[in-house]
Backbone as CSV, one residue per row, in Angstrom:
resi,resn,N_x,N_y,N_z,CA_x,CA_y,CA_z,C_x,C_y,C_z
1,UNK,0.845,-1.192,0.000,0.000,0.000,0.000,0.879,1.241,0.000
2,UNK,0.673,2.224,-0.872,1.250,3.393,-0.894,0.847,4.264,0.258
3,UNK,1.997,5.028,1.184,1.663,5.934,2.196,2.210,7.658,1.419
4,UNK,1.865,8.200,2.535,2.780,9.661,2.238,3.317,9.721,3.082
5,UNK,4.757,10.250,1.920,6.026,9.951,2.949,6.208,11.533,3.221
6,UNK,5.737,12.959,2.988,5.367,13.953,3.375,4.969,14.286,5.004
7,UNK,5.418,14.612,5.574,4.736,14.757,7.276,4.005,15.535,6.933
8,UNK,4.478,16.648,6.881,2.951,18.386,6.575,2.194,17.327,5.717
9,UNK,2.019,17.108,4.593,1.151,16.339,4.114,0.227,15.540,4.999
10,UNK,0.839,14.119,5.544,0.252,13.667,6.153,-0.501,13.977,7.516
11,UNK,0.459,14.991,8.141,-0.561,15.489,9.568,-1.616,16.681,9.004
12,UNK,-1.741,16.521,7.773,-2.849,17.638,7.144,-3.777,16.735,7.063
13,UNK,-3.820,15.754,6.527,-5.113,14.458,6.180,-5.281,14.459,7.278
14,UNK,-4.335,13.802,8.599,-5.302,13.217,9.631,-6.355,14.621,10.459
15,UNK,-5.586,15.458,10.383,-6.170,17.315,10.756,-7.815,16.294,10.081
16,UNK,-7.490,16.727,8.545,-9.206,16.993,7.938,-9.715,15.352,8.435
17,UNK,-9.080,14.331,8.440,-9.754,12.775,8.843,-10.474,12.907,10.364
18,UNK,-9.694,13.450,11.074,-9.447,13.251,12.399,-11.288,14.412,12.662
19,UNK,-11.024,15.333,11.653,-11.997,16.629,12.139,-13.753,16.014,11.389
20,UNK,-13.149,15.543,10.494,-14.822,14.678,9.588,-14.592,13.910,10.724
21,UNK,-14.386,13.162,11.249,-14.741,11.881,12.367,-15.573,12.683,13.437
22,UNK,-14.883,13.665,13.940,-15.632,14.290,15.057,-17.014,15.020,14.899
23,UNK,-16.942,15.679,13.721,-18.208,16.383,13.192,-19.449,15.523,12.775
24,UNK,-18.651,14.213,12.849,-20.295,12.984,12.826,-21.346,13.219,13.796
25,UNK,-22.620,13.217,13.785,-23.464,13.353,14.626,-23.020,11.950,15.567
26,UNK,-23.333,11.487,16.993,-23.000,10.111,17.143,-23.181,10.605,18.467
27,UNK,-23.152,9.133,19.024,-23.391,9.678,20.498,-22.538,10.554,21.601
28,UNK,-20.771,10.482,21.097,-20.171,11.335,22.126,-20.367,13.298,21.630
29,UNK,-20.991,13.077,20.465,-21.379,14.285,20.099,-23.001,14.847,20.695
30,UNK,-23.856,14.296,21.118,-24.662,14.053,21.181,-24.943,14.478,22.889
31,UNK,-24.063,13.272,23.851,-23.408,13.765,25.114,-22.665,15.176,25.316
32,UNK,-22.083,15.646,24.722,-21.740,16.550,24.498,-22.591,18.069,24.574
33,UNK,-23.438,18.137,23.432,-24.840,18.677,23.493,-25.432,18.590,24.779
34,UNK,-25.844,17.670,24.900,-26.220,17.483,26.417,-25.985,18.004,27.646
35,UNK,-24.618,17.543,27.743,-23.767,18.440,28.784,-23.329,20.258,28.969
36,UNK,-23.850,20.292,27.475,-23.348,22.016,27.662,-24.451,22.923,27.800
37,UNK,-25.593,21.971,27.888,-26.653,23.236,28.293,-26.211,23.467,29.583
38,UNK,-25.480,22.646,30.327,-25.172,22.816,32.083,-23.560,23.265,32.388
39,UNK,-22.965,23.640,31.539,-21.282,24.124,31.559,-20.806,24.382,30.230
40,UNK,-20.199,25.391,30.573,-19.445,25.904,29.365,-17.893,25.311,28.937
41,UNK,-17.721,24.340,30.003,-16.402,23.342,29.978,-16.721,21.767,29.488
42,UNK,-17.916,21.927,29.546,-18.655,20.263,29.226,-17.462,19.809,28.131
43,UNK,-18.000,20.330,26.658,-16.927,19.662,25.493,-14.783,19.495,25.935
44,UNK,-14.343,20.425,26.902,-13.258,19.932,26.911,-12.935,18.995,27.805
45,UNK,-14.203,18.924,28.642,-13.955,17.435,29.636,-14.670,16.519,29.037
46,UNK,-15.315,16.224,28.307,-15.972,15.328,27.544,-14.436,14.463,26.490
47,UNK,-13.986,15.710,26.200,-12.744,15.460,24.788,-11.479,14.412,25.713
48,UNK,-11.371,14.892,27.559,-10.806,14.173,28.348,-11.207,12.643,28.731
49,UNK,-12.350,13.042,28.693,-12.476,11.375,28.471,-12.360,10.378,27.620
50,UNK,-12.872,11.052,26.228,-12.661,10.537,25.022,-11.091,9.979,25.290
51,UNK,-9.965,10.715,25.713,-8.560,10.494,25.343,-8.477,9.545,26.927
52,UNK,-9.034,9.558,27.611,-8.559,8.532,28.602,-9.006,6.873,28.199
53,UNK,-9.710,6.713,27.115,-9.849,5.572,26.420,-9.356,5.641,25.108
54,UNK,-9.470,6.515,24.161,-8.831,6.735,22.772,-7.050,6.171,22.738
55,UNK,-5.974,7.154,23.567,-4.848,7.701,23.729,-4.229,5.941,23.837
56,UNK,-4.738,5.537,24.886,-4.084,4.132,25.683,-4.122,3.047,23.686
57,UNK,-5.099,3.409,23.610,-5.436,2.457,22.408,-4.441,2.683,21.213
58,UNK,-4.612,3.557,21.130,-3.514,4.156,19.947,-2.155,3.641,19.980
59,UNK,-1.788,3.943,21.033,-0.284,4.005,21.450,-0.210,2.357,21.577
60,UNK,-0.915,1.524,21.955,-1.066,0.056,21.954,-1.059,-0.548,20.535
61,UNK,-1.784,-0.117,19.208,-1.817,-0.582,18.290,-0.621,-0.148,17.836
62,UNK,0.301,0.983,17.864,1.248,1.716,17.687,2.120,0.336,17.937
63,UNK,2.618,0.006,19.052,3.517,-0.447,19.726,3.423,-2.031,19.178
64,UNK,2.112,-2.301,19.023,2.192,-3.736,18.994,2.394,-4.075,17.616
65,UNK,2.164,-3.146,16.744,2.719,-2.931,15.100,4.116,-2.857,14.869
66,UNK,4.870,-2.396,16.106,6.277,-2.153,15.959,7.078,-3.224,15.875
67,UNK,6.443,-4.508,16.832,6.912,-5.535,17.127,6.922,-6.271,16.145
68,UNK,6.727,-6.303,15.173,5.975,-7.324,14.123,6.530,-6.402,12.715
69,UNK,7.192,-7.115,11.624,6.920,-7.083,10.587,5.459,-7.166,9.627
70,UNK,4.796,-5.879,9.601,3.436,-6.308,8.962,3.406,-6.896,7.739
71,UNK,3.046,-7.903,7.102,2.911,-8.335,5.963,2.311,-7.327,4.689
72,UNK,2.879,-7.774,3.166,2.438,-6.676,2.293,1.073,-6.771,2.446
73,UNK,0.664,-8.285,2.076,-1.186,-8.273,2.164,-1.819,-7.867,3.464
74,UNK,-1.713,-7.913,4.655,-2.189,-7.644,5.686,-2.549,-5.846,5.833
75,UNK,-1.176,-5.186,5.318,-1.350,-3.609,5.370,-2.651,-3.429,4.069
76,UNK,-2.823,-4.438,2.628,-3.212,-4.291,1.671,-4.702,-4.486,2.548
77,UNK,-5.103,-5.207,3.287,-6.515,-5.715,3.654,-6.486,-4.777,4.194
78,UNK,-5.692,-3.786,5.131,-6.292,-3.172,5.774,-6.917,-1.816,5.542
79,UNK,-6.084,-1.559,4.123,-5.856,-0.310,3.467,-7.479,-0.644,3.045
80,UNK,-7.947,-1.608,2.221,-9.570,-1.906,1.453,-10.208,-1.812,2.392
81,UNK,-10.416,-2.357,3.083,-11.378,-2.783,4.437,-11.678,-0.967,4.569
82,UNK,-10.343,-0.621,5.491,-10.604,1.025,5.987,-11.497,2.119,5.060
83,UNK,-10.664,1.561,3.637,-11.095,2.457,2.271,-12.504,2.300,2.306
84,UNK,-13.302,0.941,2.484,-14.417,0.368,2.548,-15.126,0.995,3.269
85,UNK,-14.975,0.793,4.386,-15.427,1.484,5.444,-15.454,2.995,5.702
86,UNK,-14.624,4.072,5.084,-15.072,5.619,5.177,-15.799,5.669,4.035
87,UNK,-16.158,4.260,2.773,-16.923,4.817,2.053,-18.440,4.635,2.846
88,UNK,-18.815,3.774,3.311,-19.681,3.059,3.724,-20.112,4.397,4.825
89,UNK,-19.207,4.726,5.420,-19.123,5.814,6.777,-20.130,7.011,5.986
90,UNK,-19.183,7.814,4.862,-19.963,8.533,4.024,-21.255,8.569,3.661
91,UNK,-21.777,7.110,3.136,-23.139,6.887,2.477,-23.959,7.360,3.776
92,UNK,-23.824,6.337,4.700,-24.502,6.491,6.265,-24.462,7.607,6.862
93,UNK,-23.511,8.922,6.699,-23.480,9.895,7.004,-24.558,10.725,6.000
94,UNK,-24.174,10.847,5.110,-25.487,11.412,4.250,-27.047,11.038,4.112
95,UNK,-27.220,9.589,4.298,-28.612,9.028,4.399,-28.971,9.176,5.589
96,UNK,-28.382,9.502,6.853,-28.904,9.773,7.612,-29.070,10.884,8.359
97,UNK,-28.686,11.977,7.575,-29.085,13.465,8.011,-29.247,14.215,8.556
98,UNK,-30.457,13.167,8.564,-31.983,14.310,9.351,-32.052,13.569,10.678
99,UNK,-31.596,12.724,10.873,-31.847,12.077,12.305,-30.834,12.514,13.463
100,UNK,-31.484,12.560,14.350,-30.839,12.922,15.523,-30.354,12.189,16.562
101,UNK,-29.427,11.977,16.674,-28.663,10.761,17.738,-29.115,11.401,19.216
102,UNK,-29.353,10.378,19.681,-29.320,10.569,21.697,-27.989,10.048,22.734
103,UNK,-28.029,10.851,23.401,-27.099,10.706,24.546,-27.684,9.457,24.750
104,UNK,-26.293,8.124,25.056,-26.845,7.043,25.513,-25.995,7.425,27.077
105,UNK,-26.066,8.368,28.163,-26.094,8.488,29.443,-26.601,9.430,30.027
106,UNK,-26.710,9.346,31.306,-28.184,10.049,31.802,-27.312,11.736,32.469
107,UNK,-28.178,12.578,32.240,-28.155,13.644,32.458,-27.276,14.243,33.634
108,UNK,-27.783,13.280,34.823,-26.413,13.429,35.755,-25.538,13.430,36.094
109,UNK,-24.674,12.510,35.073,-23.317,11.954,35.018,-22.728,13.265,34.887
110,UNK,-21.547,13.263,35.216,-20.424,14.264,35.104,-19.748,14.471,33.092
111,UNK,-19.347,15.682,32.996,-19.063,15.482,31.575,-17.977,14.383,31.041
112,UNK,-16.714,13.793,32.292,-15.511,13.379,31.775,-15.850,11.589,31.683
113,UNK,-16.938,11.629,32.647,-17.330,10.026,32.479,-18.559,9.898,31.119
114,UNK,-18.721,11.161,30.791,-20.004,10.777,29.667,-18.712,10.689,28.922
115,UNK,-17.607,11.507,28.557,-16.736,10.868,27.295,-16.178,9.291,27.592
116,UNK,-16.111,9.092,29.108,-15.360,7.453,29.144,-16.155,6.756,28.335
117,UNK,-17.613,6.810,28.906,-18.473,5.747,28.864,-19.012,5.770,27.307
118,UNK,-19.381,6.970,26.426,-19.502,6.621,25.068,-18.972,6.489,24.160
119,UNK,-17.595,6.506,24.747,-16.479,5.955,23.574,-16.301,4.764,23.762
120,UNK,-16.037,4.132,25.245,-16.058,2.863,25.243,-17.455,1.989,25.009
121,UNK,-18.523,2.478,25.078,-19.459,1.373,24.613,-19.866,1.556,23.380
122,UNK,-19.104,2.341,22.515,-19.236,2.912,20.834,-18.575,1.564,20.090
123,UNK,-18.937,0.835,20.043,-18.422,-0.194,18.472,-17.679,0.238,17.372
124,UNK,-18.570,1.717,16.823,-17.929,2.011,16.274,-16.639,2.563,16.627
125,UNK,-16.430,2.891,17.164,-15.385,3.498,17.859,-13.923,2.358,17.715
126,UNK,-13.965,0.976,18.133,-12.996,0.560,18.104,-13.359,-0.455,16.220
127,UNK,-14.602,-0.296,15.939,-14.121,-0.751,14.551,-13.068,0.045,13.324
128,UNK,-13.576,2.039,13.894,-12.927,2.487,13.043,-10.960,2.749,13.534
129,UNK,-10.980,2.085,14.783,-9.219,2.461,15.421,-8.602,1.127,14.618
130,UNK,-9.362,-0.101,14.372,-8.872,-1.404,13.881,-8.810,-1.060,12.285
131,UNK,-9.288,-0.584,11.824,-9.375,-0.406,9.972,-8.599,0.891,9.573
132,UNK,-9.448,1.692,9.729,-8.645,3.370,9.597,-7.459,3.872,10.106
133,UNK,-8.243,3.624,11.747,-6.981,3.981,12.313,-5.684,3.446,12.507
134,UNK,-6.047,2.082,11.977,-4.647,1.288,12.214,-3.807,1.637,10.858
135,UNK,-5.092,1.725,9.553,-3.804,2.286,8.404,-3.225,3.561,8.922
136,UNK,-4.102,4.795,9.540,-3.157,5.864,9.854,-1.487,5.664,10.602
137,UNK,-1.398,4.675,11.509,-0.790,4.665,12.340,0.294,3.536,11.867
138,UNK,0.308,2.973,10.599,1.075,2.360,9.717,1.374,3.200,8.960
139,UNK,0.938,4.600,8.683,1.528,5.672,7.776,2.546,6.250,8.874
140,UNK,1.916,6.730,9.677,2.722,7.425,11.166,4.052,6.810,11.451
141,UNK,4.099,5.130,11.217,5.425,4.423,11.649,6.699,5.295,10.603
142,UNK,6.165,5.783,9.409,7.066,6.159,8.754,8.185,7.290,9.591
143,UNK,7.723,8.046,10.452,7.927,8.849,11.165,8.671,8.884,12.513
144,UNK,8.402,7.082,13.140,8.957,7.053,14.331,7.839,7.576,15.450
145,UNK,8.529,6.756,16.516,7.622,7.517,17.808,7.330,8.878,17.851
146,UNK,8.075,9.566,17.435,8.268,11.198,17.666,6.993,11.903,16.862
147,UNK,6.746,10.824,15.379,6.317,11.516,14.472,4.566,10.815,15.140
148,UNK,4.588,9.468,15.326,3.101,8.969,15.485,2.768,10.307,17.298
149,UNK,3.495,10.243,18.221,3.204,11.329,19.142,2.642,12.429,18.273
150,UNK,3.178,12.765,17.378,2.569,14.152,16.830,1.271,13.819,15.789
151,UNK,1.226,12.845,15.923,-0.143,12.183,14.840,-1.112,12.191,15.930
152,UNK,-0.895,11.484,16.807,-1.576,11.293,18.458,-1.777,12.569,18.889
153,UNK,-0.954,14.121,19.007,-1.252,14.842,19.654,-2.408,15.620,18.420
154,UNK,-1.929,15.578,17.400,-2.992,16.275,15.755,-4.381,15.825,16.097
155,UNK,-4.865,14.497,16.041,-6.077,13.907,16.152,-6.521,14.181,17.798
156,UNK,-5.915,14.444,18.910,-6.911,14.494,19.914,-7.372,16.351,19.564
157,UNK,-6.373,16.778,19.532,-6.353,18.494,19.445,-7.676,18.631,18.452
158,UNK,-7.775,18.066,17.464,-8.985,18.251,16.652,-10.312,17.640,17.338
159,UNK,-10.203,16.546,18.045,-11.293,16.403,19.306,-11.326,17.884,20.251
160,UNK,-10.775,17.855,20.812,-10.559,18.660,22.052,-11.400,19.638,21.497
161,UNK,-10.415,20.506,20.143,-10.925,21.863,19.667,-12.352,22.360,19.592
162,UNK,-12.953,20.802,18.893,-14.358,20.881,18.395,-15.280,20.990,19.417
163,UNK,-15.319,19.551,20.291,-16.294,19.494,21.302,-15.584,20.987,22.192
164,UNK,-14.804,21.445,22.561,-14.800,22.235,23.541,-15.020,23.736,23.222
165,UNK,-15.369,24.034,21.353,-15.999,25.176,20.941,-17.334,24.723,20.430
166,UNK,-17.854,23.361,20.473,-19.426,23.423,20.120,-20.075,23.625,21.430
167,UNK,-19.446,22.976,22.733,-20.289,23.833,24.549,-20.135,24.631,24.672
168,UNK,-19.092,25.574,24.306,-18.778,27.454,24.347,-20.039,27.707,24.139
169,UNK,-20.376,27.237,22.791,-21.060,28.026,21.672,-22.677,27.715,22.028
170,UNK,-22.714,26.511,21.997,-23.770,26.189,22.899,-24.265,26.938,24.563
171,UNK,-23.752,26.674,25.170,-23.430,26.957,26.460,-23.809,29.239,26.454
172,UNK,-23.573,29.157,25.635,-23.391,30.753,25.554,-24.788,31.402,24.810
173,UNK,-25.069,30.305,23.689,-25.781,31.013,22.512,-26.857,30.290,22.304
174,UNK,-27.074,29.664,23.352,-28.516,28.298,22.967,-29.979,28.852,23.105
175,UNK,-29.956,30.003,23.807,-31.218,30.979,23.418,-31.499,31.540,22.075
176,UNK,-30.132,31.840,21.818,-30.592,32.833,20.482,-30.397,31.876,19.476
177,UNK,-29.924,30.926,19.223,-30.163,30.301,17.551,-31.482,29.759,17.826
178,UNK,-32.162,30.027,16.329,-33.231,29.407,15.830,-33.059,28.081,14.979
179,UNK,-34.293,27.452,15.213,-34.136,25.814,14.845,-33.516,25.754,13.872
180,UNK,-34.067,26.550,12.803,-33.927,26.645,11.245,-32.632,26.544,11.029
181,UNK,-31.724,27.797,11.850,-30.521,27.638,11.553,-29.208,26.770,11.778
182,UNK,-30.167,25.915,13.149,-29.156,24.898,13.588,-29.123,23.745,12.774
183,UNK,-30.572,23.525,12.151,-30.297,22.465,10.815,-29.599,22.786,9.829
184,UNK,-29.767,24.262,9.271,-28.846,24.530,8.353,-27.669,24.325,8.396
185,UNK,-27.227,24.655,9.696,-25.610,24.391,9.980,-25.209,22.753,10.054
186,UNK,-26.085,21.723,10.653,-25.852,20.756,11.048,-25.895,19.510,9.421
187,UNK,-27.082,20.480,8.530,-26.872,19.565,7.407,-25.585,19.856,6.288
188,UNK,-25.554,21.303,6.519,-24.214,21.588,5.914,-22.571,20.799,6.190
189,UNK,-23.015,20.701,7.569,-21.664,19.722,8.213,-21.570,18.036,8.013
190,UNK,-23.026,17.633,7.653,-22.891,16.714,7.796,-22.842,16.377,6.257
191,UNK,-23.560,17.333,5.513,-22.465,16.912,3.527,-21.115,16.970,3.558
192,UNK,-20.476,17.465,4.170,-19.365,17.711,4.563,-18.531,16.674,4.773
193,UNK,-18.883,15.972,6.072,-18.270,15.364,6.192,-18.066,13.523,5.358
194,UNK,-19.727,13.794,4.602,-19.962,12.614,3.951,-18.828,12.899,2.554
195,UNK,-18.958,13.914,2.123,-17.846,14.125,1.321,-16.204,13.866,1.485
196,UNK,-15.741,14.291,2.431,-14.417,14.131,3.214,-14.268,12.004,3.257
197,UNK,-15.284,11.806,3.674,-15.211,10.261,4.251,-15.170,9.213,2.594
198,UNK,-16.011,9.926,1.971,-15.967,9.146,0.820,-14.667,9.174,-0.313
199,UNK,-14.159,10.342,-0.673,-13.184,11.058,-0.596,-11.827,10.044,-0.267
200,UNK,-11.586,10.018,1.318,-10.420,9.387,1.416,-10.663,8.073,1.016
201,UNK,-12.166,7.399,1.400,-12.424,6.305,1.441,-11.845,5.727,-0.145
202,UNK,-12.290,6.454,-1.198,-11.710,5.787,-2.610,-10.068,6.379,-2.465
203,UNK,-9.739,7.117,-1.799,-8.183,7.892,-1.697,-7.355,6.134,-1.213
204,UNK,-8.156,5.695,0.137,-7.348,4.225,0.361,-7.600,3.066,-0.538
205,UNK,-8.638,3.635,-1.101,-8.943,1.985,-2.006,-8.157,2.312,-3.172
206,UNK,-7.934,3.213,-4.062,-7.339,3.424,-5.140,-5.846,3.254,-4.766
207,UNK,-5.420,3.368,-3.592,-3.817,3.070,-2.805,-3.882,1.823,-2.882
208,UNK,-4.422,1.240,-2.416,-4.317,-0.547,-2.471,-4.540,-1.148,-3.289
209,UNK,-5.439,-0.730,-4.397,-5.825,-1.584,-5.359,-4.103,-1.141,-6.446
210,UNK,-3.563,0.258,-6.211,-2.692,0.100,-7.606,-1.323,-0.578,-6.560
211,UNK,-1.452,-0.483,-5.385,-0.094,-1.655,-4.552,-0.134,-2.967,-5.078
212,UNK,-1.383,-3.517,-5.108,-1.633,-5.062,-6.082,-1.726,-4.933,-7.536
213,UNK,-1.582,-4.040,-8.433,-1.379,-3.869,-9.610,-0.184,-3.669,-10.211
214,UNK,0.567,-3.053,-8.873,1.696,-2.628,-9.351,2.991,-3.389,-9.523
């Protein structure tokens, strides 16, 4: 499978990968919402939890990739599969729009355990660290520890950023937007990101398919 051997390059993709992932409607987005009608800190302790289950994982697939010679076909499956899957991510992002995800935890919880708890009971969550994220972090090896740390610090910072300026914004301004405009904004983001996902998604499949052609 072809990587980019570019750093600025590559910590630019995971920037826009890392930022379409977060802008999915889904449940730690959702919790999120939730939490900031009651604090204006909700999204950056929410983004803390996210990374007290995210971070450990990363750095584990990181490490346990190091140990091991990956095979050509194995990086090749993983490159389709992933490619597969942000296309698939895309379609599902666009067909589903208009629907509105719910907080799967209850109102009382604190913001840093609503990020533990819906990242870890998110499926998706560790299907897309096994496919996607594991090709990212097979691009990252190109780089060394030094360089996947700075892949690791790129992708939480684009968590952090988001959820902890959508509770600002929330938290501050939830009187004055009108419905109208929060769909406008929310369907705009979410073509968005169906675009971005589909996008890389043929970006990895067209990488793997010309690695076996080539």
């Amino acid at each position: 499978m072809t990587f980019i051997t570019n750093e600025y390059l590559f910590f630019g993709s995971v920037a826009l990968i890392s930022l379409s992932g977060v802008l999915m409607p889904g449940p730690l987005f959702a919790a999120t919402i939730q939490q900031a009608t009651k604090s204006k800190f909700a999204g950056a302790l929410i983004a803390v939890g996210h990374a007290v289950v995210e971070l450990p994982l990363m750095f584990l697939i990181f490490f346990v990739l190091s140990q091991f010679r990956v095979p050509s076909f194995v990086q090749l499956a993983v490159g389709l599969v992933g490619g597969l899957l942000m296309i698939l991510m895309g379609i599902q992002t666009f067909t589903k729009r208009n629907k509105t995800e719910e907080a799967p935890v209850n109102s009382s919880r604190d913001s840093v355990f609503a990020g533990v708890y819906t990242t870890a009971v998110n499926a998706g969550f560790i299907l897309w660290w096994l496919t996607i994220g594991t090709t990212l972090i097979l691009n990252a090896q190109l780089f060394g520890l030094i360089g996947f740390s700075v892949f690791a610090g790129v992708h939480w910072l684009c968590d952090f950023s988001f959820y902890t300026v959508i509770a600002l914004a929330i938290f501050k301004s939830q009187l004055l937007w009108s419905q109208r405009w929060n769909q406008q904004v929310r369907m705009g983001i979410t073509l968005f990101c169906a675009a971005v996902f589909v996008g890389f998604g043929a970006d990895f499949l067209v990488s793997a398919l010309w690695s076996i052609l080539a």
